[in-house]
C-alpha positions in Angstrom: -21.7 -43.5 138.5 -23.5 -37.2 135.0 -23.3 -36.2 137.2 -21.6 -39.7 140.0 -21.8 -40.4 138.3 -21.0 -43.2 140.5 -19.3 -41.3 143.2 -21.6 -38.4 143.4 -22.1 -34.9 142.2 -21.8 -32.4 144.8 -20.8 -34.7 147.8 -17.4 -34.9 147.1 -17.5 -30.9 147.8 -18.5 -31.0 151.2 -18.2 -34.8 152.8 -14.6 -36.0 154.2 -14.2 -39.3 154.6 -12.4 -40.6 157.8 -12.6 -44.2 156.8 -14.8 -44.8 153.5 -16.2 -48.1 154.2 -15.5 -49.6 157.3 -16.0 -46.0 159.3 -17.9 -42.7 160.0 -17.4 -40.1 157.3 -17.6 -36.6 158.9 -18.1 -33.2 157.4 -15.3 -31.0 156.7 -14.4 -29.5 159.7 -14.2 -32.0 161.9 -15.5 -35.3 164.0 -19.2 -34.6 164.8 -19.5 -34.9 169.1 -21.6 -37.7 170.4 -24.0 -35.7 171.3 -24.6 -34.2 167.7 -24.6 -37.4 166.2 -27.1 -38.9 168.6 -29.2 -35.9 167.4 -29.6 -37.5 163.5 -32.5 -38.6 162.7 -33.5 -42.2 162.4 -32.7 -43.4 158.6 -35.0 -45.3 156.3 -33.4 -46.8 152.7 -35.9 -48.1 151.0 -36.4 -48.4 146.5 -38.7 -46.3 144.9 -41.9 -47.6 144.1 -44.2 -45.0 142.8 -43.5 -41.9 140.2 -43.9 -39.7 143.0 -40.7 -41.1 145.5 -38.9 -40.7 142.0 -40.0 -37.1 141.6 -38.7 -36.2 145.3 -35.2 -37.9 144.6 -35.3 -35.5 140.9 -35.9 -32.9 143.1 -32.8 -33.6 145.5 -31.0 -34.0 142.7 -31.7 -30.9 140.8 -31.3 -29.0 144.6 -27.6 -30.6 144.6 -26.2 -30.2 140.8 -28.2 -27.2 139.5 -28.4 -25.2 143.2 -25.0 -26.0 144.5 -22.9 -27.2 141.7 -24.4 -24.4 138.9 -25.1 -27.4 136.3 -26.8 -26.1 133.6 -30.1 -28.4 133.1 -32.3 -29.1 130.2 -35.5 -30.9 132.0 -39.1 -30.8 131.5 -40.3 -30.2 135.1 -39.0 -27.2 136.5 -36.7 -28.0 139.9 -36.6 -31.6 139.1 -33.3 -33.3 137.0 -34.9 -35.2 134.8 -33.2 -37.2 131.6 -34.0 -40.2 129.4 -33.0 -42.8 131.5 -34.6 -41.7 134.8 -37.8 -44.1 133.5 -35.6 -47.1 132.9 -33.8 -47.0 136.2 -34.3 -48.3 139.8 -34.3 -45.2 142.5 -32.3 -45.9 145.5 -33.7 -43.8 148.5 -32.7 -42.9 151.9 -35.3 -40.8 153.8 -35.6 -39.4 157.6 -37.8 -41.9 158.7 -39.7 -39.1 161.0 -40.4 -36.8 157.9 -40.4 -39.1 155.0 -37.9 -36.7 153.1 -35.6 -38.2 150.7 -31.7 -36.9 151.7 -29.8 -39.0 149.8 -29.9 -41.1 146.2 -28.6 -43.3 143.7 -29.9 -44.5 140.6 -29.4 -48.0 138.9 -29.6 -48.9 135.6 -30.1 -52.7 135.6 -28.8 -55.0 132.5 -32.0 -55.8 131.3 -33.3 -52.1 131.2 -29.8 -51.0 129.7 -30.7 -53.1 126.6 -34.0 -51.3 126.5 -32.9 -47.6 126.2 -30.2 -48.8 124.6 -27.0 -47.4 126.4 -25.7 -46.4 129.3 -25.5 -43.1 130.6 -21.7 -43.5 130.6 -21.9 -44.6 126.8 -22.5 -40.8 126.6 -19.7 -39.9 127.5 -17.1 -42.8 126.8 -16.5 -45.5 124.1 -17.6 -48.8 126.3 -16.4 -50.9 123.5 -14.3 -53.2 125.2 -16.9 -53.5 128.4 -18.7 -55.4 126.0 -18.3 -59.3 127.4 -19.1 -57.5 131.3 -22.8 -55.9 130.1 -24.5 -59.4 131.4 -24.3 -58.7 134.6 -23.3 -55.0 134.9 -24.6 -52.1 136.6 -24.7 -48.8 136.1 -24.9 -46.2 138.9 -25.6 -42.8 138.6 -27.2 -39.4 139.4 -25.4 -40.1 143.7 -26.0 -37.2 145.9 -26.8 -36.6 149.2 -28.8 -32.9 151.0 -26.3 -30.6 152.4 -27.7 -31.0 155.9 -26.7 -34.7 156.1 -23.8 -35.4 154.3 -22.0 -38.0 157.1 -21.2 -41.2 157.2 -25.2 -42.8 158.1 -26.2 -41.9 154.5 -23.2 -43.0 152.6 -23.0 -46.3 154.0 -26.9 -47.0 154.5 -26.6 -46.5 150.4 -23.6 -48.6 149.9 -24.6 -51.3 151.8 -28.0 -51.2 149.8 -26.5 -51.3 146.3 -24.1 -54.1 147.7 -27.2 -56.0 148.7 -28.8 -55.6 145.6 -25.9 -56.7 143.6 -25.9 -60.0 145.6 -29.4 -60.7 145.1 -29.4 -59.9 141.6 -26.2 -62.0 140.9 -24.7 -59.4 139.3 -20.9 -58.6 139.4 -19.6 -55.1 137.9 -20.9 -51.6 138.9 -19.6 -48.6 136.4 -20.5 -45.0 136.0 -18.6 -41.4 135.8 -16.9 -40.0 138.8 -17.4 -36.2 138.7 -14.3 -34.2 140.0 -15.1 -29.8 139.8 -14.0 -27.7 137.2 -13.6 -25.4 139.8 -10.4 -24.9 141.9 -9.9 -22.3 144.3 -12.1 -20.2 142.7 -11.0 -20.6 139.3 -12.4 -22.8 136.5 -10.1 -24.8 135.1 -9.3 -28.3 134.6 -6.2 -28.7 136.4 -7.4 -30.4 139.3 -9.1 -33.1 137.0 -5.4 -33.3 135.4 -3.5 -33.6 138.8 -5.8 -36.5 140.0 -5.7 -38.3 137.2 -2.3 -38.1 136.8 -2.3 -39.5 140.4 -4.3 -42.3 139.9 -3.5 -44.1 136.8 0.1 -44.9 138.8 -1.6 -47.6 140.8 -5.7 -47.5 140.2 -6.0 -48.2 136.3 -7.7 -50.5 134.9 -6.4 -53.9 132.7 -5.4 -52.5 129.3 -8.6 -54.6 127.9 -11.1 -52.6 130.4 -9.6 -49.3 128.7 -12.2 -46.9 127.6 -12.1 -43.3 125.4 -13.5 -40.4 126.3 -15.6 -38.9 123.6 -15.0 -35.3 124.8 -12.0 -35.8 126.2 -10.6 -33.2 129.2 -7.2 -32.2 127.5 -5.4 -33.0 130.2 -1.7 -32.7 128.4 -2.5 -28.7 128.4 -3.3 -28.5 132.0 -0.8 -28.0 134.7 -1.5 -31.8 136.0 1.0 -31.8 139.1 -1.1 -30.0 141.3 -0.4 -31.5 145.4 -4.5 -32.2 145.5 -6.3 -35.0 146.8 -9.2 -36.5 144.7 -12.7 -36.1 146.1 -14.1 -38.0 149.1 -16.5 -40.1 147.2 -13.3 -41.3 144.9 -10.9 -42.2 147.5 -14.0 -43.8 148.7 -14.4 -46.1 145.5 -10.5 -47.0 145.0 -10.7 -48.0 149.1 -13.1 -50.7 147.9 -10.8 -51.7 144.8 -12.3 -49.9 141.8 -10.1 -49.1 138.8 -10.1 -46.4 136.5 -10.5 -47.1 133.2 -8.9 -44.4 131.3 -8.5 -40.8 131.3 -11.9 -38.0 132.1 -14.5 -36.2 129.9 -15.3 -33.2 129.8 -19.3 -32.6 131.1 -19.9 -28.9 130.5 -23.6 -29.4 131.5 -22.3 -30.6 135.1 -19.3 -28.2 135.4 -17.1 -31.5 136.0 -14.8 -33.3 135.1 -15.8 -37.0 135.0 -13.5 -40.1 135.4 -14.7 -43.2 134.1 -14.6 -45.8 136.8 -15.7 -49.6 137.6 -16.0 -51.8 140.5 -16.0 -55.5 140.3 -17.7 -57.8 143.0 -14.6 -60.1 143.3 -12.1 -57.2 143.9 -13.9 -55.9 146.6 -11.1 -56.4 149.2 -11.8 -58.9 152.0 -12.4 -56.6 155.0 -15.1 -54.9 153.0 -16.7 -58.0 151.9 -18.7 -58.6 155.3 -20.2 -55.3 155.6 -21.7 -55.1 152.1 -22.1 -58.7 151.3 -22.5 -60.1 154.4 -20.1 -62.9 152.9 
């Protein structure tokens, strides 16, 4: 929602999801035994409220996109991912509750606070132009990861169902940001597996021709070998389960090493068996 943005840097690597919403999600592998997941530690979500809960979810994040993913950083703490919009957002957290560490993380940039940097981080990277009559009451969400040791379903949907939450008591309605998909493919860099997904998903996943949006680097996708038999990442099959819509084709990020596919998620189209568990409507 760069980096996730809105579906998360780095977890779509490593998380497979048996059933996005509604079910566990279980690392690649296999289904976790009962025993191992009675072993997970209690779970606390909570909103950051002081600079330092902030610092320890930079810190995550840097250990996720700079550590795992090889994104190439400009920030002025070292070990932390730290940009221009990090003051302006709201920090979602989920920590062990035992240790206090913070494993997993979104970030929210809020309407109001939007106006007051001035963009979006996904005005970056894309020509919002005709998002214009949804900025009211949209979201942004960004910066999603979650620590290698805990990347199951508990983390995923104790931060879903947070975000959902604060959508609803907010009144707000739209949630976009950049889904990140590797530039990496079996051990080559290249974009055809950015190419190949999108080519799957605008047959049934794009948006309305007036939600469109432009890259402004775009991934040239017409010189890439885009019929690759892939599946998009976890976190993205995650986001179309629950009805998001593409909203045109993906930018290049060199910083991140991605791929990044501009997406959006609207309150209304969340379909009906999802509703409950997020909304509690």
């Amino acid at each position: 929602m760069s980096g996730v943005e809105f579906l998360g840097n780095g977890l779509q690597q490593s998380v497979s999801m048996a059933h996005t919403a509604g079910g566990a999600a279980v690392a690649t592998g296999g289904t976790p035994s009962r025993a191992a997941a009675s072993l997970r530690p209690e779970l606390r979500v909570t909103w950051a409220r002081h600079q330092d809960e902030v610092r320890a979810a930079q810190r995550l994040r840097y250990e996720v996109f700079a550590g795992e993913m090889g994104a190439r950083l400009s920030t002025p703490i070292a070990g932390h991912d730290i940009d221009l919009f990090d003051n302006f957002c709201e920090h979602l957290l989920v920590c062990e509750e035992e240790t206090g560490q913070v494993i997993g993380t979104y970030r929210v940039l809020t309407p109001v606070q939007a106006q007051r940097v001035g963009s979006t981080y996904s005005d970056t990277e894309f020509d919002l132009t005709r998002l214009r009559s949804l900025r009211e009451r949209m979201v942004e969400l960004g910066r999603s990861c979650v620590h290698r040791d805990h990347r199951h379903g508990g983390v995923i949907m104790a931060l879903w169902s947070a975000l959902g939450a604060f959508m609803v008591r907010n009144r707000l309605d739209t949630m976009i940001g950049c889904a990140s998909i590797p530039m990496m493919h079996q051990g080559v860099v290249s974009g055809d597996l950015a190419a190949s997904i999108w080519t799957q998903v605008q047959v049934n996943h794009l948006a309305p021709i007036e939600y469109r949006v432009r890259p402004r680097l775009p991934l040239p996708v017409e010189q890439l070998n885009g019929s690759l038999d892939v599946e998009p990442p976890a976190l993205i099959k995650g986001y179309l389960r629950l009805g998001a819509k593409v909203l045109g084709p993906p930018a290049w990020d060199p910083d991140f090493n991605s791929a990044d596919l501009p997406m959006m998620m609207r309150i209304d189209e969340l379909p009906a068996r999802y509703r409950k568990h997020f909304l509690g409507a």
